[in-house]
ROSELO-174315 format. One line per field, with one value per residue (C-alpha): x, y, z; residue in one letter. Coordinates in Angstrom, 3 decimals. Example, Ala and Ser with C-alpha at 12.3 -4.5 7.8 and 13.67 -1.06 7.14 Angstrom:
2
east = [12.300:13.670]
north = [-4.500:-1.060]
up = [7.800:7.140]
rest = [a:s]
***
This chain:
291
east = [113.128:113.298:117.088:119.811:117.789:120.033:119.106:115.218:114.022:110.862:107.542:103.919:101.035:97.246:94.966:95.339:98.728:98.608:98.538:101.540:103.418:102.468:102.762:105.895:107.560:107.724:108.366:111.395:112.516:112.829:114.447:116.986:118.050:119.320:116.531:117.629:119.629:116.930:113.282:110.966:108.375:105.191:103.246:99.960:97.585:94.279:95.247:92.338:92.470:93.157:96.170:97.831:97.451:99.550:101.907:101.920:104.396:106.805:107.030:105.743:102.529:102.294:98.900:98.655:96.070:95.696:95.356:97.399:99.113:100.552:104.182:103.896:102.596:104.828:107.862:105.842:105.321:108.528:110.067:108.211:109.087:112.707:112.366:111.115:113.703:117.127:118.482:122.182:121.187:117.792:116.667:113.569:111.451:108.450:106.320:104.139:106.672:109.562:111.157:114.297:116.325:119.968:121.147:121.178:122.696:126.187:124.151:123.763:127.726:129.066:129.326:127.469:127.398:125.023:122.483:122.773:120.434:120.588:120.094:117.872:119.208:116.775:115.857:112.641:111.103:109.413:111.211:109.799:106.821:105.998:106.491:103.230:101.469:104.002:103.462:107.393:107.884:108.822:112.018:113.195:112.168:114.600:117.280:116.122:115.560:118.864:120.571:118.423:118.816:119.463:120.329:118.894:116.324:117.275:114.493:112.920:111.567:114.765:117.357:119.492:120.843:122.626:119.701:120.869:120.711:117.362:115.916:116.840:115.448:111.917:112.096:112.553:110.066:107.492:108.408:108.894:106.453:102.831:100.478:101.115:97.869:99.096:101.274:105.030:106.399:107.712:110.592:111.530:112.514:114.331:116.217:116.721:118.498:120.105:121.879:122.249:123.753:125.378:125.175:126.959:125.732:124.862:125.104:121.697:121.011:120.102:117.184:117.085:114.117:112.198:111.497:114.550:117.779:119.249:120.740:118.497:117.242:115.683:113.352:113.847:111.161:110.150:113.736:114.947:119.016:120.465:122.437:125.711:123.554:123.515:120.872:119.380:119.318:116.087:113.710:111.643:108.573:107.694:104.990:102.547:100.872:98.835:95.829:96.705:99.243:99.308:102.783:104.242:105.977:105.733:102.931:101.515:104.612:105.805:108.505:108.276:108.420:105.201:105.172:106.662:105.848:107.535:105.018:106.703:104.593:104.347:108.090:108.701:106.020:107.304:111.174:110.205:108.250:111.174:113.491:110.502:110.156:113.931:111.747:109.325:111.265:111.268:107.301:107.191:109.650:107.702:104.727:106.079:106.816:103.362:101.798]
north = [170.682:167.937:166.215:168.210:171.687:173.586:177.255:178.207:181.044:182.255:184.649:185.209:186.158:185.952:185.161:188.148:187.853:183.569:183.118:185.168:183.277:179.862:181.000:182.566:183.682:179.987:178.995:181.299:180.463:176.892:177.282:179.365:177.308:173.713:172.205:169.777:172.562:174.884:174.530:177.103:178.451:180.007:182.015:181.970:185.227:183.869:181.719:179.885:176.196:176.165:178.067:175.668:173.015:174.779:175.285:172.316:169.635:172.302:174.501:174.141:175.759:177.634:178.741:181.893:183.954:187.296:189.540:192.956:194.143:191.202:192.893:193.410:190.240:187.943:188.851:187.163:183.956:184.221:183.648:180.674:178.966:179.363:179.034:175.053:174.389:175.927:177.119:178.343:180.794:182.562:184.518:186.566:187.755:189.572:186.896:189.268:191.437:189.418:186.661:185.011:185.196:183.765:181.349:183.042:180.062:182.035:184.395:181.267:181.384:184.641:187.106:184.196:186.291:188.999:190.859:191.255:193.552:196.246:199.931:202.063:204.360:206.887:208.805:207.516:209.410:206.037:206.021:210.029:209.610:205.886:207.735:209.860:208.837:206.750:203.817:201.952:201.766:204.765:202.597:203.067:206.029:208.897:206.203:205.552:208.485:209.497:206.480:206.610:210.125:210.742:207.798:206.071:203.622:199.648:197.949:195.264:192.774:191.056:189.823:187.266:186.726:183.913:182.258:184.619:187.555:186.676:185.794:189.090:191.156:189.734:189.673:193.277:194.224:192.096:193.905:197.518:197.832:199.090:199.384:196.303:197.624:199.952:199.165:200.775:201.090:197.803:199.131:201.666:198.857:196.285:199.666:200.719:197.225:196.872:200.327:199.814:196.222:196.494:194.779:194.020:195.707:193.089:193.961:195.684:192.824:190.716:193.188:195.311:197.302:198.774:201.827:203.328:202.058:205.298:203.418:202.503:198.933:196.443:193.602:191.495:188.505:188.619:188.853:192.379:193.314:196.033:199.298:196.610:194.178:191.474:189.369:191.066:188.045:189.190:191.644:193.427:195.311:197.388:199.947:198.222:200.274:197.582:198.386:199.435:198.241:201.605:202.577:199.145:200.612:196.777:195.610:192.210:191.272:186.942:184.898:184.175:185.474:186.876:188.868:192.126:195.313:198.858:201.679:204.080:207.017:205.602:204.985:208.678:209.178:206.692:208.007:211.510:210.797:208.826:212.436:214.713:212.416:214.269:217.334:216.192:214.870:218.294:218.295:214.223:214.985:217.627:215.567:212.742:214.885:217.065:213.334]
up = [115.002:112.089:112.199:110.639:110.843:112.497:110.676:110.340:107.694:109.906:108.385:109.280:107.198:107.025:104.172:102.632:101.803:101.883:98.409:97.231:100.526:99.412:95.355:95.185:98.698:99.771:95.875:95.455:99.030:98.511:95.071:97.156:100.189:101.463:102.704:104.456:106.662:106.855:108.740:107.196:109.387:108.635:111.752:110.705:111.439:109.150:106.416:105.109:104.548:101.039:101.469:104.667:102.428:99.579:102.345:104.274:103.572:102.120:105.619:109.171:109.763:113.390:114.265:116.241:118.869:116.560:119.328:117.631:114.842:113.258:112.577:116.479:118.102:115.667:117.921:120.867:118.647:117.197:120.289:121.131:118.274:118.613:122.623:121.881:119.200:119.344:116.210:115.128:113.386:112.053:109.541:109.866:106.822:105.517:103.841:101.635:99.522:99.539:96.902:96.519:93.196:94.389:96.893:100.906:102.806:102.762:105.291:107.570:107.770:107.145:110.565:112.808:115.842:116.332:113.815:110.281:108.405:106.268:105.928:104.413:101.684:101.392:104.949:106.184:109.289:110.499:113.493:114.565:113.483:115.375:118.240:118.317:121.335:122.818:121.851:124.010:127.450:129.619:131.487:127.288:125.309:126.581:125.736:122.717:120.956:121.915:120.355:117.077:117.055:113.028:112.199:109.001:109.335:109.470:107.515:109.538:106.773:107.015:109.323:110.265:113.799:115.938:118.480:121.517:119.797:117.827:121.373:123.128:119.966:120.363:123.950:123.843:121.097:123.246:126.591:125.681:122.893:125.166:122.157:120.430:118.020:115.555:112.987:112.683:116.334:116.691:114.272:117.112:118.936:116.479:115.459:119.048:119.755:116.450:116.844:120.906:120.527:117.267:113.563:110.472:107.465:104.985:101.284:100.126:97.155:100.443:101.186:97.783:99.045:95.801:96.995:99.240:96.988:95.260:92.221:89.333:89.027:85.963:85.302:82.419:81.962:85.684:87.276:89.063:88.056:90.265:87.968:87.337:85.830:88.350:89.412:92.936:95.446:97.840:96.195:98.966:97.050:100.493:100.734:102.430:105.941:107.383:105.376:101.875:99.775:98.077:98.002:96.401:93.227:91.514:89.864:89.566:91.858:91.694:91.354:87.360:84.023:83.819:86.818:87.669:85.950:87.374:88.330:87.123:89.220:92.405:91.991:91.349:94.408:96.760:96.632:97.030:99.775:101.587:100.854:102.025:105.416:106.123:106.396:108.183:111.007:113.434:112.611:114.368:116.979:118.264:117.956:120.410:123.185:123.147:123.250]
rest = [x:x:x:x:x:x:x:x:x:x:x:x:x:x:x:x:x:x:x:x:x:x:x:x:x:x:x:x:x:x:x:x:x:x:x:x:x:x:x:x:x:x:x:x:x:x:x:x:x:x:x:x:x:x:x:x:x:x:x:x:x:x:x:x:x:x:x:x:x:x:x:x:x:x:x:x:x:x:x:x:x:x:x:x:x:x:x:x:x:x:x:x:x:x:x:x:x:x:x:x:x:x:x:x:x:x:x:x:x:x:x:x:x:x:x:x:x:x:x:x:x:x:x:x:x:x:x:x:x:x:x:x:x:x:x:x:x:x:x:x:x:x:x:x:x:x:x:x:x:x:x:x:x:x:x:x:x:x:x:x:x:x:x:x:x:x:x:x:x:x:x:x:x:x:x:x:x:x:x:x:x:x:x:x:x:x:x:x:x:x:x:x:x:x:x:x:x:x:x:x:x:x:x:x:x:x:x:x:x:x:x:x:x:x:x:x:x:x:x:x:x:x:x:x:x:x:x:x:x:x:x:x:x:x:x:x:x:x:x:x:x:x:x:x:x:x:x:x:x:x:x:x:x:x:x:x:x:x:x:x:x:x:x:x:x:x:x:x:x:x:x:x:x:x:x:x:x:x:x:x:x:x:x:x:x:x:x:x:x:x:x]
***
Protein backbone atom coordinates (compact mmCIF):
# COMPACT_ATOMS: atom_id res chain seq x y z
CA UNK A 1 0.00 0.00 0.00
CA UNK A 2 1.50 3.49 -1.28
CA UNK A 3 1.67 6.06 1.98
CA UNK A 4 -1.55 7.66 2.95
CA UNK A 5 -3.82 4.94 1.05
CA UNK A 6 -5.82 3.96 3.58
CA UNK A 7 -9.26 3.19 1.30
CA UNK A 8 -8.79 1.08 -2.09
CA UNK A 9 -11.64 1.16 -4.98
CA UNK A 10 -10.90 -2.59 -6.28
CA UNK A 11 -12.25 -4.19 -10.11
CA UNK A 12 -11.16 -6.91 -12.50
CA UNK A 13 -11.57 -7.22 -16.15
CA UNK A 14 -10.06 -8.88 -19.21
CA UNK A 15 -9.37 -7.53 -22.63
CA UNK A 16 -12.60 -7.56 -23.63
CA UNK A 17 -13.82 -5.13 -21.42
CA UNK A 18 -9.97 -3.31 -20.94
CA UNK A 19 -10.58 -0.57 -23.04
CA UNK A 20 -13.83 0.86 -21.63
CA UNK A 21 -11.87 0.21 -17.93
CA UNK A 22 -8.84 2.11 -18.93
CA UNK A 23 -11.15 4.75 -21.28
CA UNK A 24 -13.73 5.72 -19.11
CA UNK A 25 -14.28 3.43 -15.82
CA UNK A 26 -10.76 4.39 -14.59
CA UNK A 27 -11.27 8.05 -16.30
CA UNK A 28 -14.53 8.81 -14.45
CA UNK A 29 -13.14 7.10 -11.31
CA UNK A 30 -10.26 9.26 -10.94
CA UNK A 31 -12.21 12.43 -11.78
CA UNK A 32 -14.36 11.20 -8.78
CA UNK A 33 -12.03 10.41 -5.86
CA UNK A 34 -8.94 11.73 -3.65
CA UNK A 35 -6.23 10.11 -4.91
CA UNK A 36 -3.97 10.46 -2.69
CA UNK A 37 -6.50 8.55 -0.13
CA UNK A 38 -7.51 6.02 -2.43
CA UNK A 39 -5.31 2.97 -4.13
CA UNK A 40 -7.19 1.80 -7.20
CA UNK A 41 -6.79 -1.72 -8.09
CA UNK A 42 -7.23 -3.44 -11.24
CA UNK A 43 -7.37 -7.62 -11.15
CA UNK A 44 -6.44 -8.46 -14.36
CA UNK A 45 -8.23 -11.65 -16.20
CA UNK A 46 -6.51 -10.98 -20.01
CA UNK A 47 -5.77 -7.50 -20.63
CA UNK A 48 -3.48 -7.14 -23.49
CA UNK A 49 -0.44 -4.99 -23.27
CA UNK A 50 -1.70 -2.03 -24.84
CA UNK A 51 -4.35 -1.72 -22.44
CA UNK A 52 -1.89 -2.18 -18.90
CA UNK A 53 -0.07 0.49 -20.23
CA UNK A 54 -3.24 2.85 -20.50
CA UNK A 55 -3.72 1.73 -17.04
CA UNK A 56 -0.54 1.66 -15.50
CA UNK A 57 0.72 4.62 -13.64
CA UNK A 58 -2.94 5.68 -12.95
CA UNK A 59 -3.93 2.20 -10.93
CA UNK A 60 -2.09 -0.91 -9.76
CA UNK A 61 -2.17 -3.67 -12.14
CA UNK A 62 -2.67 -7.32 -10.37
CA UNK A 63 -2.15 -10.15 -12.66
CA UNK A 64 -4.26 -13.17 -12.05
CA UNK A 65 -4.35 -17.33 -12.76
CA UNK A 66 -7.85 -17.32 -14.86
CA UNK A 67 -8.89 -20.56 -13.73
CA UNK A 68 -13.15 -19.84 -13.57
CA UNK A 69 -15.65 -17.46 -14.04
CA UNK A 70 -14.05 -14.24 -13.50
CA UNK A 71 -17.07 -12.70 -11.25
CA UNK A 72 -16.26 -15.97 -9.19
CA UNK A 73 -12.51 -16.38 -8.85
CA UNK A 74 -12.02 -12.43 -8.27
CA UNK A 75 -13.26 -13.01 -4.63
CA UNK A 76 -10.16 -15.43 -4.24
CA UNK A 77 -7.79 -12.58 -5.60
CA UNK A 78 -9.63 -10.04 -3.97
CA UNK A 79 -8.76 -11.31 -0.83
CA UNK A 80 -5.21 -11.51 -1.42
CA UNK A 81 -4.87 -8.18 -2.24
CA UNK A 82 -6.44 -6.82 0.77
CA UNK A 83 -4.84 -9.81 2.96
CA UNK A 84 -1.09 -8.08 2.02
CA UNK A 85 -2.24 -4.51 2.53
CA UNK A 86 -4.80 -3.61 5.12
CA UNK A 87 -7.28 -1.16 4.16
CA UNK A 88 -10.03 0.92 6.27
CA UNK A 89 -12.34 0.61 4.13
CA UNK A 90 -13.06 -0.89 0.44
CA UNK A 91 -15.12 -0.47 -2.21
CA UNK A 92 -15.71 -3.17 -4.71
CA UNK A 93 -16.88 -2.51 -8.36
CA UNK A 94 -17.78 -3.85 -11.73
CA UNK A 95 -15.14 -2.45 -14.09
CA UNK A 96 -17.09 -2.97 -17.43
CA UNK A 97 -20.56 -1.13 -16.98
CA UNK A 98 -19.82 1.20 -14.44
CA UNK A 99 -18.75 5.20 -14.43
CA UNK A 100 -18.55 7.78 -11.98
CA UNK A 101 -20.44 11.17 -12.41
CA UNK A 102 -20.15 12.74 -8.64
CA UNK A 103 -17.70 12.56 -5.90
CA UNK A 104 -18.02 8.83 -3.67
CA UNK A 105 -15.38 9.53 -0.96
CA UNK A 106 -18.41 10.39 1.52
CA UNK A 107 -19.00 6.44 1.15
CA UNK A 108 -15.42 5.98 2.60
CA UNK A 109 -16.91 7.74 5.83
CA UNK A 110 -20.46 7.39 6.11
CA UNK A 111 -21.72 3.87 8.07
CA UNK A 112 -17.81 2.61 8.32
CA UNK A 113 -18.73 -0.63 9.83
CA UNK A 114 -20.11 -3.39 7.92
CA UNK A 115 -21.57 -3.63 4.17
CA UNK A 116 -23.08 -1.05 2.22
CA UNK A 117 -24.81 -1.86 -1.03
CA UNK A 118 -27.87 -1.42 -2.53
CA UNK A 119 -31.05 -3.08 -3.58
CA UNK A 120 -32.57 -4.03 -6.51
CA UNK A 121 -35.89 -2.38 -7.38
CA UNK A 122 -37.32 -4.52 -9.79
CA UNK A 123 -37.63 -8.48 -8.61
CA UNK A 124 -34.95 -10.40 -10.24
CA UNK A 125 -35.14 -14.32 -9.81
CA UNK A 126 -31.19 -14.53 -10.00
CA UNK A 127 -30.95 -15.85 -6.78
CA UNK A 128 -33.65 -19.16 -7.74
CA UNK A 129 -32.52 -19.64 -10.69
CA UNK A 130 -28.37 -19.76 -9.74
CA UNK A 131 -29.33 -22.48 -7.85
CA UNK A 132 -30.00 -25.12 -10.64
CA UNK A 133 -27.56 -27.76 -10.08
CA UNK A 134 -26.20 -26.66 -6.93
CA UNK A 135 -23.70 -24.88 -7.58
CA UNK A 136 -22.85 -23.69 -2.95
CA UNK A 137 -21.84 -25.91 -0.47
CA UNK A 138 -24.19 -28.41 1.21
CA UNK A 139 -22.89 -27.23 5.12
CA UNK A 140 -24.97 -23.75 3.46
CA UNK A 141 -27.80 -24.13 1.09
CA UNK A 142 -30.84 -25.17 3.43
CA UNK A 143 -29.69 -22.00 5.36
CA UNK A 144 -29.59 -20.04 2.71
CA UNK A 145 -32.50 -20.34 0.84
CA UNK A 146 -34.31 -19.87 3.90
CA UNK A 147 -32.73 -16.50 4.68
CA UNK A 148 -33.03 -15.20 0.99
CA UNK A 149 -36.29 -16.58 0.86
CA UNK A 150 -38.26 -13.55 -1.13
CA UNK A 151 -36.22 -11.18 -0.59
CA UNK A 152 -35.12 -8.73 -3.43
CA UNK A 153 -31.92 -9.15 -4.96
CA UNK A 154 -28.72 -6.97 -3.64
CA UNK A 155 -26.79 -6.13 -6.80
CA UNK A 156 -23.24 -7.19 -6.49
CA UNK A 157 -21.37 -4.69 -8.91
CA UNK A 158 -20.95 -2.50 -6.03
CA UNK A 159 -20.12 -2.37 -2.45
CA UNK A 160 -18.36 -0.85 0.12
CA UNK A 161 -17.33 -2.56 3.38
CA UNK A 162 -14.87 -1.99 6.42
CA UNK A 163 -11.58 -4.57 5.85
CA UNK A 164 -13.19 -7.31 8.31
CA UNK A 165 -16.24 -7.44 6.79
CA UNK A 166 -14.83 -7.24 3.07
CA UNK A 167 -12.47 -10.19 4.17
CA UNK A 168 -15.20 -12.53 5.55
CA UNK A 169 -17.45 -11.81 2.30
CA UNK A 170 -14.79 -13.21 -0.07
CA UNK A 171 -13.74 -15.75 2.24
CA UNK A 172 -17.12 -17.08 2.09
CA UNK A 173 -17.86 -16.70 -1.65
CA UNK A 174 -14.41 -18.61 -2.12
CA UNK A 175 -15.35 -21.45 0.40
CA UNK A 176 -18.98 -22.17 -0.21
CA UNK A 177 -19.20 -21.46 -3.86
CA UNK A 178 -18.32 -25.51 -5.50
CA UNK A 179 -18.61 -24.58 -9.20
CA UNK A 180 -16.63 -21.59 -9.36
CA UNK A 181 -17.33 -22.01 -13.54
CA UNK A 182 -20.56 -20.63 -14.34
CA UNK A 183 -21.42 -17.29 -14.07
CA UNK A 184 -24.30 -15.93 -11.49
CA UNK A 185 -24.00 -18.10 -8.25
CA UNK A 186 -21.47 -16.23 -6.60
CA UNK A 187 -24.41 -13.61 -5.95
CA UNK A 188 -26.15 -16.40 -3.81
CA UNK A 189 -23.48 -15.99 -1.59
CA UNK A 190 -22.60 -12.10 -1.32
CA UNK A 191 -26.58 -11.94 -0.86
CA UNK A 192 -26.63 -14.83 1.57
CA UNK A 193 -23.98 -12.89 3.83
CA UNK A 194 -25.24 -9.49 3.14
CA UNK A 195 -28.81 -10.47 4.35
CA UNK A 196 -27.29 -13.06 7.16
CA UNK A 197 -24.78 -10.41 8.56
CA UNK A 198 -26.58 -7.31 7.84
CA UNK A 199 -26.09 -3.89 5.66
CA UNK A 200 -26.99 -0.37 5.30
CA UNK A 201 -28.92 0.49 2.31
CA UNK A 202 -27.03 3.08 0.45
CA UNK A 203 -28.98 5.55 -1.69
CA UNK A 204 -29.60 3.94 -5.29
CA UNK A 205 -27.71 7.10 -7.27
CA UNK A 206 -24.54 5.16 -5.74
CA UNK A 207 -25.44 2.05 -7.90
CA UNK A 208 -28.29 3.56 -10.29
CA UNK A 209 -28.59 0.25 -12.12
CA UNK A 210 -30.15 1.04 -15.77
CA UNK A 211 -32.24 -1.58 -15.98
CA UNK A 212 -34.01 -2.41 -12.40
CA UNK A 213 -34.73 1.43 -11.06
CA UNK A 214 -38.64 1.97 -11.34
CA UNK A 215 -38.42 5.82 -11.76
CA UNK A 216 -37.65 7.26 -15.16
CA UNK A 217 -34.14 8.48 -15.89
CA UNK A 218 -32.28 11.11 -18.66
CA UNK A 219 -29.12 11.73 -20.55
CA UNK A 220 -28.29 15.07 -21.63
CA UNK A 221 -24.81 15.43 -23.66
CA UNK A 222 -23.44 12.12 -22.22
CA UNK A 223 -24.48 12.61 -18.47
CA UNK A 224 -27.50 10.29 -16.87
CA UNK A 225 -30.11 12.63 -14.38
CA UNK A 226 -32.38 10.48 -12.25
CA UNK A 227 -36.66 11.68 -12.48
CA UNK A 228 -35.67 14.98 -9.94
CA UNK A 229 -33.19 16.13 -12.25
CA UNK A 230 -30.04 15.47 -10.43
CA UNK A 231 -26.90 14.33 -11.62
CA UNK A 232 -26.81 10.21 -10.88
CA UNK A 233 -23.38 9.69 -9.04
CA UNK A 234 -22.50 5.80 -10.29
CA UNK A 235 -24.29 4.73 -13.46
CA UNK A 236 -24.29 0.84 -13.64
CA UNK A 237 -25.40 -0.11 -17.45
CA UNK A 238 -25.89 -4.04 -16.32
CA UNK A 239 -27.10 -6.72 -18.62
CA UNK A 240 -24.18 -8.41 -19.31
CA UNK A 241 -24.34 -12.77 -18.77
CA UNK A 242 -20.80 -13.63 -19.18
CA UNK A 243 -21.00 -13.99 -22.86
CA UNK A 244 -23.29 -11.44 -24.41
CA UNK A 245 -23.78 -8.08 -23.52
CA UNK A 246 -27.28 -8.32 -24.91
CA UNK A 247 -29.42 -6.98 -22.33
CA UNK A 248 -27.40 -3.52 -21.72
CA UNK A 249 -30.27 -0.97 -22.45
CA UNK A 250 -27.30 1.92 -23.20
CA UNK A 251 -25.74 2.28 -26.26
CA UNK A 252 -22.31 3.34 -27.14
CA UNK A 253 -21.93 3.60 -23.20
CA UNK A 254 -18.59 6.28 -21.82
CA UNK A 255 -17.87 8.79 -19.65
CA UNK A 256 -18.33 11.97 -22.15
CA UNK A 257 -20.52 13.92 -24.20
CA UNK A 258 -20.65 11.84 -27.04
CA UNK A 259 -21.51 8.70 -25.50
CA UNK A 260 -24.67 7.33 -24.21
CA UNK A 261 -27.70 6.76 -26.28
CA UNK A 262 -31.02 4.93 -24.53
CA UNK A 263 -32.31 1.70 -26.29
CA UNK A 264 -35.40 2.34 -25.98
CA UNK A 265 -36.61 -1.59 -26.75
CA UNK A 266 -34.32 -3.43 -24.85
CA UNK A 267 -35.27 -0.99 -22.07
CA UNK A 268 -38.94 -1.88 -22.43
CA UNK A 269 -37.50 -5.71 -22.76
CA UNK A 270 -35.07 -5.69 -20.02
CA UNK A 271 -37.68 -4.27 -17.21
CA UNK A 272 -40.30 -6.63 -18.17
CA UNK A 273 -38.15 -9.31 -17.97
CA UNK A 274 -36.94 -8.31 -14.33
CA UNK A 275 -41.19 -8.26 -13.39
CA UNK A 276 -41.76 -11.64 -15.32
CA UNK A 277 -38.60 -13.28 -13.27
CA UNK A 278 -41.40 -12.78 -10.09
CA UNK A 279 -43.23 -15.45 -12.03
CA UNK A 280 -40.81 -17.46 -12.72
CA UNK A 281 -39.51 -17.99 -9.33
CA UNK A 282 -41.82 -21.34 -8.28
CA UNK A 283 -40.62 -22.69 -11.91
CA UNK A 284 -36.46 -22.21 -10.43
CA UNK A 285 -37.26 -23.27 -7.01
CA UNK A 286 -38.50 -26.38 -8.10
CA UNK A 287 -35.69 -26.69 -10.38
CA UNK A 288 -32.96 -26.56 -7.49
CA UNK A 289 -34.30 -29.22 -5.50
CA UNK A 290 -34.98 -31.90 -8.51
CA UNK A 291 -31.08 -31.06 -9.22
Amino acid sequence: MKKNKKFAVITSSDAKYGDFLANHWLSSLRDNIDTNLVEIIVLDYGLNGEQIKKIRGKAEVVKCKRDGQVVNIRYRDMLHVVKKDKYKQILFCDGGDVIFQKNIMNLFYENPLGFRATISELYSSIIDSSLVGNPVSEEVQNELINVLNDKKMINGGFLVADYDSFVYLCEAVNKDLIDKTRFGPDMIIFNYVLYKKGFIQLNRTYNYVIGTVRDSFSVKDGVFYDAAGDKIAVVHNAGGNGKSDYFRIIKNFGYGKEYNQINSIKKATVRGMNRLSFILKPFFRILSKVS
